[in-house]
HTML snippet that shows the backbone in 3Dmol.js (N, CA, C, O; Angstrom):
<script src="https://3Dmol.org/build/3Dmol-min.js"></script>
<div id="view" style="width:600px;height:400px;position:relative"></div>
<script>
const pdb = `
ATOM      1  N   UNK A   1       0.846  -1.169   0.000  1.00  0.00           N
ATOM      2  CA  UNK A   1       0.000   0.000   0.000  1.00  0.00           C
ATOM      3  C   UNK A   1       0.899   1.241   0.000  1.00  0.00           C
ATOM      4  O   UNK A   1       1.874   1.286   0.751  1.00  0.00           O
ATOM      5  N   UNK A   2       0.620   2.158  -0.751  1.00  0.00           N
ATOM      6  CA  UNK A   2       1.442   3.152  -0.630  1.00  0.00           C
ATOM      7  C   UNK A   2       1.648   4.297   0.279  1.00  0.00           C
ATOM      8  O   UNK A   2       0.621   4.750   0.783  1.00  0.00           O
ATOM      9  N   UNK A   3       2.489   4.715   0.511  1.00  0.00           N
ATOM     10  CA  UNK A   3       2.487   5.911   1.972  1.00  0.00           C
ATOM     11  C   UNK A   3       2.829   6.921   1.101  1.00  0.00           C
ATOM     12  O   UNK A   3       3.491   6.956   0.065  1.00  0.00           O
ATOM     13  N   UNK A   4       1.803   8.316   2.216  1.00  0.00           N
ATOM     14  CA  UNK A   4       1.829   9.523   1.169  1.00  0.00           C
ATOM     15  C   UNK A   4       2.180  10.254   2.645  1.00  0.00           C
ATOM     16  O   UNK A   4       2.025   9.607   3.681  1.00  0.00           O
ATOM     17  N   UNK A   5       2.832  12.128   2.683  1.00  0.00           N
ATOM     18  CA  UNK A   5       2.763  12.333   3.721  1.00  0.00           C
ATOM     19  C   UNK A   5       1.877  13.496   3.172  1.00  0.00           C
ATOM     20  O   UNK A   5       1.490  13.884   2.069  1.00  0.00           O
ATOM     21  N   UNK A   6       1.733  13.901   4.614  1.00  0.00           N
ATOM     22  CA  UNK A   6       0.657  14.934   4.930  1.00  0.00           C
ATOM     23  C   UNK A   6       1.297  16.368   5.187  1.00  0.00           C
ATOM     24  O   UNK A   6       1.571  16.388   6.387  1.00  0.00           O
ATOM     25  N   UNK A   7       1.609  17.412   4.681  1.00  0.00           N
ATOM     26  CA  UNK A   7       2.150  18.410   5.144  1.00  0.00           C
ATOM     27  C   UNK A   7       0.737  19.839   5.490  1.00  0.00           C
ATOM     28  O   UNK A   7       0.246  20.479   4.560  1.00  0.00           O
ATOM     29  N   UNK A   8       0.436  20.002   6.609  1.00  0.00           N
ATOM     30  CA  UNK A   8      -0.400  20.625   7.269  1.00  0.00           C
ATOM     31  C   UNK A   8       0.003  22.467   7.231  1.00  0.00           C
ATOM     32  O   UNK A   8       0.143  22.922   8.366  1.00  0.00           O
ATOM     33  N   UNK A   9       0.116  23.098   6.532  1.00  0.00           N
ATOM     34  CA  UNK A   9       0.700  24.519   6.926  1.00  0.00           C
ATOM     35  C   UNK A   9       0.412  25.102   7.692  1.00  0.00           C
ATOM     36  O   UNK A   9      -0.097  24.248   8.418  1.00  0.00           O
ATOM     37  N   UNK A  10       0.268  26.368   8.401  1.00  0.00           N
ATOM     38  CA  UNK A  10      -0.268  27.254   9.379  1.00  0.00           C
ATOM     39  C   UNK A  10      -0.501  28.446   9.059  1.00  0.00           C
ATOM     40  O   UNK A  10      -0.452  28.432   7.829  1.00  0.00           O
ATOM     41  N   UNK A  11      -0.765  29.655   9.453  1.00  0.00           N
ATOM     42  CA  UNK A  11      -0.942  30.730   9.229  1.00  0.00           C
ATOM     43  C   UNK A  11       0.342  31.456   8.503  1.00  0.00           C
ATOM     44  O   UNK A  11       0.352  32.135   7.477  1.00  0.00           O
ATOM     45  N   UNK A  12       1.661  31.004   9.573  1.00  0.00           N
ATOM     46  CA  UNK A  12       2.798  31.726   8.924  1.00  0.00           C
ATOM     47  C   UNK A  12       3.346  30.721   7.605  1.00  0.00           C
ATOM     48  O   UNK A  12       4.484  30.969   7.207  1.00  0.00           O
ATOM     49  N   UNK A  13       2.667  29.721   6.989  1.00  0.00           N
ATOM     50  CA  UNK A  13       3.197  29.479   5.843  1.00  0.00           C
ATOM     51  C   UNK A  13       4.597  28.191   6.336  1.00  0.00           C
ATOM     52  O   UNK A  13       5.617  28.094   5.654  1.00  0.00           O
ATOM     53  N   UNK A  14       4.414  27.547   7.276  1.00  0.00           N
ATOM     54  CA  UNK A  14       5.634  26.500   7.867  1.00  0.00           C
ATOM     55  C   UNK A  14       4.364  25.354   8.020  1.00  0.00           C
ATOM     56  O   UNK A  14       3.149  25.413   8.211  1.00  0.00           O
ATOM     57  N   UNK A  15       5.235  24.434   7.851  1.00  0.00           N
ATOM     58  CA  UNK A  15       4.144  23.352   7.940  1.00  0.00           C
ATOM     59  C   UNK A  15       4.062  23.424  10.098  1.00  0.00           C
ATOM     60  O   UNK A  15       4.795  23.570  11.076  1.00  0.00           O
ATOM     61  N   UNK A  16       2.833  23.232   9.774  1.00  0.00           N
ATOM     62  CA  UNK A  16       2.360  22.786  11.540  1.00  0.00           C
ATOM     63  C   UNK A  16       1.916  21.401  11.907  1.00  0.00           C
ATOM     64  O   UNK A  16       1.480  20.940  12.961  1.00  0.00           O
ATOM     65  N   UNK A  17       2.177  20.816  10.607  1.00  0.00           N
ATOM     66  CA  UNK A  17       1.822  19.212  11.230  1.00  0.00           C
ATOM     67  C   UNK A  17       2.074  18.455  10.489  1.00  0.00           C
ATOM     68  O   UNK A  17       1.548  18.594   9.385  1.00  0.00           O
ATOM     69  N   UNK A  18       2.772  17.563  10.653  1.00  0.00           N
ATOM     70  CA  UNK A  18       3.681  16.417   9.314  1.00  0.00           C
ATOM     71  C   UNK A  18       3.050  15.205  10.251  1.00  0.00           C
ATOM     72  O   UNK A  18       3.167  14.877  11.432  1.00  0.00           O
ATOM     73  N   UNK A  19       2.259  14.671   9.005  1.00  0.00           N
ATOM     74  CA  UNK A  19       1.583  13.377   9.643  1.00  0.00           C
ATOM     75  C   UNK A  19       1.801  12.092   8.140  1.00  0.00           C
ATOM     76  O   UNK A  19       1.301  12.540   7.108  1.00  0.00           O
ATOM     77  N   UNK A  20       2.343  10.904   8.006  1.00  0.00           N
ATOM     78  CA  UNK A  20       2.348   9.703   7.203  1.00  0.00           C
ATOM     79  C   UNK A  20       1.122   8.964   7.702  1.00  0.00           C
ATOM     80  O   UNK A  20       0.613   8.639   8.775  1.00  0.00           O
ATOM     81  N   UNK A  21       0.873   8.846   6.272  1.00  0.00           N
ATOM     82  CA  UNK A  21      -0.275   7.641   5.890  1.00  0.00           C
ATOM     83  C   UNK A  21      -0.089   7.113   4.937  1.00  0.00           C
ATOM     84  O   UNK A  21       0.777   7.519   4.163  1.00  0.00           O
ATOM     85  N   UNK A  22      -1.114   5.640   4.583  1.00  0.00           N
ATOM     86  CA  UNK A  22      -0.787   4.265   4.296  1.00  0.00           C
ATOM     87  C   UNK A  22      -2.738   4.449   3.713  1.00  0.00           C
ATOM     88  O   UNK A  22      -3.817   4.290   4.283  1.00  0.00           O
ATOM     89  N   UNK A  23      -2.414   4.753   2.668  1.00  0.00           N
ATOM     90  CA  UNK A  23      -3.827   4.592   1.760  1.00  0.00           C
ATOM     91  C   UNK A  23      -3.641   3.585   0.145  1.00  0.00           C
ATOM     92  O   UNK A  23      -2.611   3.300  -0.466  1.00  0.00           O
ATOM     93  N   UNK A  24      -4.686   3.340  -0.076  1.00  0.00           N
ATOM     94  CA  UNK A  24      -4.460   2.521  -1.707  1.00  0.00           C
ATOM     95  C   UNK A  24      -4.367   3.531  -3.010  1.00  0.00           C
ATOM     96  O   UNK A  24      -3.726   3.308  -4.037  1.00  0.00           O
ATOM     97  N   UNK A  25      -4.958   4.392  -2.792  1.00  0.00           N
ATOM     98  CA  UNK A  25      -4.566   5.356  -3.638  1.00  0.00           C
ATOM     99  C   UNK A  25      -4.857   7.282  -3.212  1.00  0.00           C
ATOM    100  O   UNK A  25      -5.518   7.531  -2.203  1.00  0.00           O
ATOM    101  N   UNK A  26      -4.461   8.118  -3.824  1.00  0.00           N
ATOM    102  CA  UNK A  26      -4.320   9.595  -3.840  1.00  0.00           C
ATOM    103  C   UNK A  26      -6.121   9.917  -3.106  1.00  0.00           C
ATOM    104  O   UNK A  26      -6.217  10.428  -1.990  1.00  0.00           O
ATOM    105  N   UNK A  27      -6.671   9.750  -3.461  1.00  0.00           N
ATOM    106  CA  UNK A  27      -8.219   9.882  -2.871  1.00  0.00           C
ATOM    107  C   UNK A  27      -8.274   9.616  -2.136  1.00  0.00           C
ATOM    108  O   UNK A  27      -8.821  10.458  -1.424  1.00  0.00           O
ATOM    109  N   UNK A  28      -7.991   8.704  -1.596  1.00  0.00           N
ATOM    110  CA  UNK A  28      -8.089   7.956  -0.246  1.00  0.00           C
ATOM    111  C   UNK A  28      -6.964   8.350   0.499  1.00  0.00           C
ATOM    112  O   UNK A  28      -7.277   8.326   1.689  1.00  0.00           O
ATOM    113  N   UNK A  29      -5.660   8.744   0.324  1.00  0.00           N
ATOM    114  CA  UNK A  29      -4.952   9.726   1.294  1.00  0.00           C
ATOM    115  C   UNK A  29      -5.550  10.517   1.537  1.00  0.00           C
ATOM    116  O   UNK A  29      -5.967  10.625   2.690  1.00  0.00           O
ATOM    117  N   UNK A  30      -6.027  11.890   0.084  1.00  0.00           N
ATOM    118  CA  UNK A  30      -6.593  12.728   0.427  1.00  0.00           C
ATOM    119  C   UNK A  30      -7.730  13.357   1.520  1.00  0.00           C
ATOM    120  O   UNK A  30      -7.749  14.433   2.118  1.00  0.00           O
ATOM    121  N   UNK A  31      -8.881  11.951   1.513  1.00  0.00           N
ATOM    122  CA  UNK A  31      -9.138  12.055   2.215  1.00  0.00           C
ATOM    123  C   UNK A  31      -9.263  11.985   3.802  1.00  0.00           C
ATOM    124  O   UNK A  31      -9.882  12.671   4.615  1.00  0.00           O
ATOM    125  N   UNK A  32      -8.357  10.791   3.923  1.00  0.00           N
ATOM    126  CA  UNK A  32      -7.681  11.047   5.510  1.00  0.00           C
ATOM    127  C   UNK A  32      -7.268  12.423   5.726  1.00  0.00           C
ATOM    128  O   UNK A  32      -7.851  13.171   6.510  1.00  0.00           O
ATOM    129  N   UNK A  33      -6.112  12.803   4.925  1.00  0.00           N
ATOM    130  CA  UNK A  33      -5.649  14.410   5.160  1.00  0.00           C
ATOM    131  C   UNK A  33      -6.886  15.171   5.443  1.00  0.00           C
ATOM    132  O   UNK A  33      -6.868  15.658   6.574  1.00  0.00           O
ATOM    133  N   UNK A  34      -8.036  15.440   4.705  1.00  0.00           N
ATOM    134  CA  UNK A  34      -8.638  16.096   5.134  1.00  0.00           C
ATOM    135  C   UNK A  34      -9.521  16.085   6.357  1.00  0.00           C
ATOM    136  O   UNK A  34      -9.902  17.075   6.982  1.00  0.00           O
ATOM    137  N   UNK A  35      -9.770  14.918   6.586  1.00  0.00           N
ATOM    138  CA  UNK A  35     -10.298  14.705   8.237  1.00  0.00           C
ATOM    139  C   UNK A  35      -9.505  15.214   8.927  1.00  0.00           C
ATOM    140  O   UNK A  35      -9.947  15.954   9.805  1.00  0.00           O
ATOM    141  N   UNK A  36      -7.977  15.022   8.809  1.00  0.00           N
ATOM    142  CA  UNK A  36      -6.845  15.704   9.657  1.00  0.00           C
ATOM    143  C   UNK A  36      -6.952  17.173   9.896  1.00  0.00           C
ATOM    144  O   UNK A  36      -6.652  17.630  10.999  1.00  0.00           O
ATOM    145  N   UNK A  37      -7.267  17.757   9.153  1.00  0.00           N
ATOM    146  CA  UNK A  37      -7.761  18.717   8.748  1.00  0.00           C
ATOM    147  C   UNK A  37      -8.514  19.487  10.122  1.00  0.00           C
ATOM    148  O   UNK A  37      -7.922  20.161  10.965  1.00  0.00           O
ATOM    149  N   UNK A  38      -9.715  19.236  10.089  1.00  0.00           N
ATOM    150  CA  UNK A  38     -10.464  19.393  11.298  1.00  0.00           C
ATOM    151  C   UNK A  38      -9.660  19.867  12.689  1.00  0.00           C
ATOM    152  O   UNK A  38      -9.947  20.751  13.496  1.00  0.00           O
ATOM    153  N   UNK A  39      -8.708  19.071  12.655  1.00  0.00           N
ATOM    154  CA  UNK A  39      -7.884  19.012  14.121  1.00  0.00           C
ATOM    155  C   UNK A  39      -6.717  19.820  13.820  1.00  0.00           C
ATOM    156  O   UNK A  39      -5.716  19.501  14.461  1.00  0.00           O
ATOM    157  N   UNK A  40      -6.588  20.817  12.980  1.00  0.00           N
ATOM    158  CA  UNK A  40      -5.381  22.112  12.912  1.00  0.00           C
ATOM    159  C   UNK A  40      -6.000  23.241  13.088  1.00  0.00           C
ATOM    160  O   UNK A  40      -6.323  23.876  12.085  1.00  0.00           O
ATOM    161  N   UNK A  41      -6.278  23.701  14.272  1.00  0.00           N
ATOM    162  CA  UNK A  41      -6.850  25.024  14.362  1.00  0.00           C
ATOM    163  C   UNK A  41      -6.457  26.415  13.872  1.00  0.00           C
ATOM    164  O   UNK A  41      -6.985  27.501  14.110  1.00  0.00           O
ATOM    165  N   UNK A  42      -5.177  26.041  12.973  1.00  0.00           N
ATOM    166  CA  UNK A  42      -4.249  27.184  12.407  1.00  0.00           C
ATOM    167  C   UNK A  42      -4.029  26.792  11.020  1.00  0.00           C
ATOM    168  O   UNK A  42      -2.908  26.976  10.545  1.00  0.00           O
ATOM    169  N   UNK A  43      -4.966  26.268  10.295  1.00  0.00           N
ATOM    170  CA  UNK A  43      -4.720  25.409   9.073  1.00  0.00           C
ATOM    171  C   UNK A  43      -5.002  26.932   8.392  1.00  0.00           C
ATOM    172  O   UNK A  43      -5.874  27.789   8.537  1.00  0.00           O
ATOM    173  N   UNK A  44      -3.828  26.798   7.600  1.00  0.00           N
ATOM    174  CA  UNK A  44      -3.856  27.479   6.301  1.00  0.00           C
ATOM    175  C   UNK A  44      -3.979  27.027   4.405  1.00  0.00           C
ATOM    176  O   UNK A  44      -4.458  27.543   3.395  1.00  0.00           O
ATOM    177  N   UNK A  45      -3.381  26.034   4.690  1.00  0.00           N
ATOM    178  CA  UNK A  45      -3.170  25.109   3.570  1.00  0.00           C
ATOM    179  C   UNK A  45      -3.016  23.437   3.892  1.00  0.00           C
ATOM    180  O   UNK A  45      -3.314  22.874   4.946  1.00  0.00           O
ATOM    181  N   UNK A  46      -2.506  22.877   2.763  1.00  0.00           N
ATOM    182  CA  UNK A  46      -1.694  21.310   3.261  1.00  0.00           C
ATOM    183  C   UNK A  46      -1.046  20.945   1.469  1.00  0.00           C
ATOM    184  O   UNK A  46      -1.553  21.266   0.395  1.00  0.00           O
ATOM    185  N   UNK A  47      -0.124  20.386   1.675  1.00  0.00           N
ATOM    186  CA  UNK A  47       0.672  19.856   0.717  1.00  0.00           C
ATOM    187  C   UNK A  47       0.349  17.937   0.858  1.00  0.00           C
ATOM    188  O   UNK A  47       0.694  17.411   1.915  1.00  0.00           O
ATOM    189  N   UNK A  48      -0.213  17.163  -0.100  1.00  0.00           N
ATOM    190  CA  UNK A  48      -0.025  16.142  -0.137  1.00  0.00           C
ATOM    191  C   UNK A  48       0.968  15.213  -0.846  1.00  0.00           C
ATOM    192  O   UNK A  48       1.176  15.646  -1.979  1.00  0.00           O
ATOM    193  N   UNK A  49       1.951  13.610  -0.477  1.00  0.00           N
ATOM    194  CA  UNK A  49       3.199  13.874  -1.261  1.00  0.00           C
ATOM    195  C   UNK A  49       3.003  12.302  -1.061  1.00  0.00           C
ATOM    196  O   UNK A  49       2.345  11.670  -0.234  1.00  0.00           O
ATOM    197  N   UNK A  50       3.864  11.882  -2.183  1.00  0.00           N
ATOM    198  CA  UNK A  50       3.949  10.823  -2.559  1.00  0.00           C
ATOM    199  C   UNK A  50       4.825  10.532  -3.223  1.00  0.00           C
ATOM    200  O   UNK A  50       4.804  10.680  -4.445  1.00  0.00           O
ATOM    201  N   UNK A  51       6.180   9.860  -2.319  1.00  0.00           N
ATOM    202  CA  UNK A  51       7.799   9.105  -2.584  1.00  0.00           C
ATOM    203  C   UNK A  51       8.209  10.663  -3.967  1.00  0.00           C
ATOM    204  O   UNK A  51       8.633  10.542  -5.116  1.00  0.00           O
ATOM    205  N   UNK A  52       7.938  11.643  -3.379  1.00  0.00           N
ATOM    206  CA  UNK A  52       8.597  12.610  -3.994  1.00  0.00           C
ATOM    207  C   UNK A  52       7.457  13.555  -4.698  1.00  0.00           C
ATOM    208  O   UNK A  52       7.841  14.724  -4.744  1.00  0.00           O
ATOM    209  N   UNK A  53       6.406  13.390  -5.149  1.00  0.00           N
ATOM    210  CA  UNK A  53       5.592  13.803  -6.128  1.00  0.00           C
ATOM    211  C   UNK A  53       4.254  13.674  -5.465  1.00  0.00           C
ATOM    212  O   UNK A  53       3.568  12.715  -5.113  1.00  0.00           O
ATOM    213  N   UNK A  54       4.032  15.879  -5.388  1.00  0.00           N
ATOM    214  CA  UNK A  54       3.387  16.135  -4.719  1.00  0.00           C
ATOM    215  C   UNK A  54       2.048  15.784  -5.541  1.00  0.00           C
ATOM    216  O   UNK A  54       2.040  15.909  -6.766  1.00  0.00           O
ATOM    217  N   UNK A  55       0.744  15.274  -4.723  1.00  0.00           N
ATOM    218  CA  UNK A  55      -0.032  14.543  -5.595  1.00  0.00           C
ATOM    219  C   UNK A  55      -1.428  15.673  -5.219  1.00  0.00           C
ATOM    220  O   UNK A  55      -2.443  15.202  -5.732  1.00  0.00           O
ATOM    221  N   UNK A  56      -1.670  16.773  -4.603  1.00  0.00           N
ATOM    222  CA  UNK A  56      -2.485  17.632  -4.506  1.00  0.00           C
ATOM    223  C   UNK A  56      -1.947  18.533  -2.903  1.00  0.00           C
ATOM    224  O   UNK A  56      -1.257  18.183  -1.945  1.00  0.00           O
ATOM    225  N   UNK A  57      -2.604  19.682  -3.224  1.00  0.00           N
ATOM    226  CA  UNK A  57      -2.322  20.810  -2.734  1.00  0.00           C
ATOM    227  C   UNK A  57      -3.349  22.202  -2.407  1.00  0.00           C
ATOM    228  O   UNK A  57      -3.973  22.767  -3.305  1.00  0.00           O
ATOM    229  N   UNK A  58      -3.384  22.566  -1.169  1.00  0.00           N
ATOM    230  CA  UNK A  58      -4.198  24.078  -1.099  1.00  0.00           C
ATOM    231  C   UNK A  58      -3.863  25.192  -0.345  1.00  0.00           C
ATOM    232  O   UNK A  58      -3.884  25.146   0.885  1.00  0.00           O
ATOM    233  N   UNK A  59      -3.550  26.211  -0.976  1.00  0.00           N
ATOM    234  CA  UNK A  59      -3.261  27.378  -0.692  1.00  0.00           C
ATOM    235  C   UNK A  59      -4.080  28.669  -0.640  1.00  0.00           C
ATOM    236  O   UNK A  59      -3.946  29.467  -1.568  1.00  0.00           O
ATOM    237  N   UNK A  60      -5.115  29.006   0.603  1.00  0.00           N
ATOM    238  CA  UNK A  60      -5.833  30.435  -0.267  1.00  0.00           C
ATOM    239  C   UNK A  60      -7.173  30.435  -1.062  1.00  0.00           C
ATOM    240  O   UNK A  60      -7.656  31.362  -1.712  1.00  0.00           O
ATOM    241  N   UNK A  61      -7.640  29.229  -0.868  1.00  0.00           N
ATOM    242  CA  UNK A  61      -8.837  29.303  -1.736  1.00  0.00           C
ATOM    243  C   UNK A  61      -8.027  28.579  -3.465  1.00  0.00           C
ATOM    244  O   UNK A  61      -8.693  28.744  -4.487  1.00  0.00           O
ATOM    245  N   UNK A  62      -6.842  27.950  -3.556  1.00  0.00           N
ATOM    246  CA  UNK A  62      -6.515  27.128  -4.551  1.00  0.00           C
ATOM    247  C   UNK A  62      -6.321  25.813  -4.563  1.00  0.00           C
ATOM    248  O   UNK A  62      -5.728  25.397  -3.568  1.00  0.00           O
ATOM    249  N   UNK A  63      -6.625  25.011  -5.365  1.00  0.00           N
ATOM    250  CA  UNK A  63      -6.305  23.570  -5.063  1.00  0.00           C
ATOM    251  C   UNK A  63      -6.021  23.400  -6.435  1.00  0.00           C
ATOM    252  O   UNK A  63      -6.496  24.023  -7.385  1.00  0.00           O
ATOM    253  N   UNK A  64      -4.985  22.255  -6.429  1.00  0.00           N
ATOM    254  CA  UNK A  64      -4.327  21.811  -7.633  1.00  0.00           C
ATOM    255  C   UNK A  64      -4.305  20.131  -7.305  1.00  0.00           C
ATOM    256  O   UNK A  64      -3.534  19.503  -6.579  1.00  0.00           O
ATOM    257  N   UNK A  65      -5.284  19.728  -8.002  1.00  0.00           N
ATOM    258  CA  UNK A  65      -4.993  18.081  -7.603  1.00  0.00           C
ATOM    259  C   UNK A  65      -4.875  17.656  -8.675  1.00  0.00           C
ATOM    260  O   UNK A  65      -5.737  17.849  -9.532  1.00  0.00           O
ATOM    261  N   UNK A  66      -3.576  16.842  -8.937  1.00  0.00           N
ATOM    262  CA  UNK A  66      -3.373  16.066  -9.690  1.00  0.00           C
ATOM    263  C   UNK A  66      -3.197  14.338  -9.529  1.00  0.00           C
ATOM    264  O   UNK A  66      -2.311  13.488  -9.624  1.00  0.00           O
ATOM    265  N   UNK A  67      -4.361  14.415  -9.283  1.00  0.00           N
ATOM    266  CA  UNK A  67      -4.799  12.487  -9.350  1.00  0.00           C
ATOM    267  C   UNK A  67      -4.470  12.120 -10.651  1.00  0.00           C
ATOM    268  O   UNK A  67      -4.629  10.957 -11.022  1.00  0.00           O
TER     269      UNK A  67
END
`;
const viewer = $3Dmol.createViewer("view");
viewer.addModel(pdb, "pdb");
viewer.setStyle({}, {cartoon: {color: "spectrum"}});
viewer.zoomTo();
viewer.render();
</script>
């Protein structure tokens, strides 16, 4: 199964929470990340990544997912 990590940002733009997960595919990380989500009270964004290759992303009202 593949492991993707979770990069959580914060207000100042530093990640605030680096969390690994173990999903079957990008959707199904994704959506763990976003439950994670819930529990960053300083969430600004999140970077999602996979063995190098970031597989979706949000910044600001942008998202770039490339499933």
């Amino acid at each position: 199964m593949p492991k993707y990590q979770c990069r959580i940002r914060g207000d100042d733009d530093r990640i605030a929470r680096l969390t690994l997960l173990q999903a079957h595919d990008g959707q199904s990380a994704r959506d763990e990340m976003l439950a994670l989500i819930g529990k960053a009270p300083d969430f600004d964004g999140y970077e999602l990544w996979e063995d190098g290759r970031m597989v979706d992303s949000y910044r600001s009202g942008k998202s770039s997912i490339k499933f």
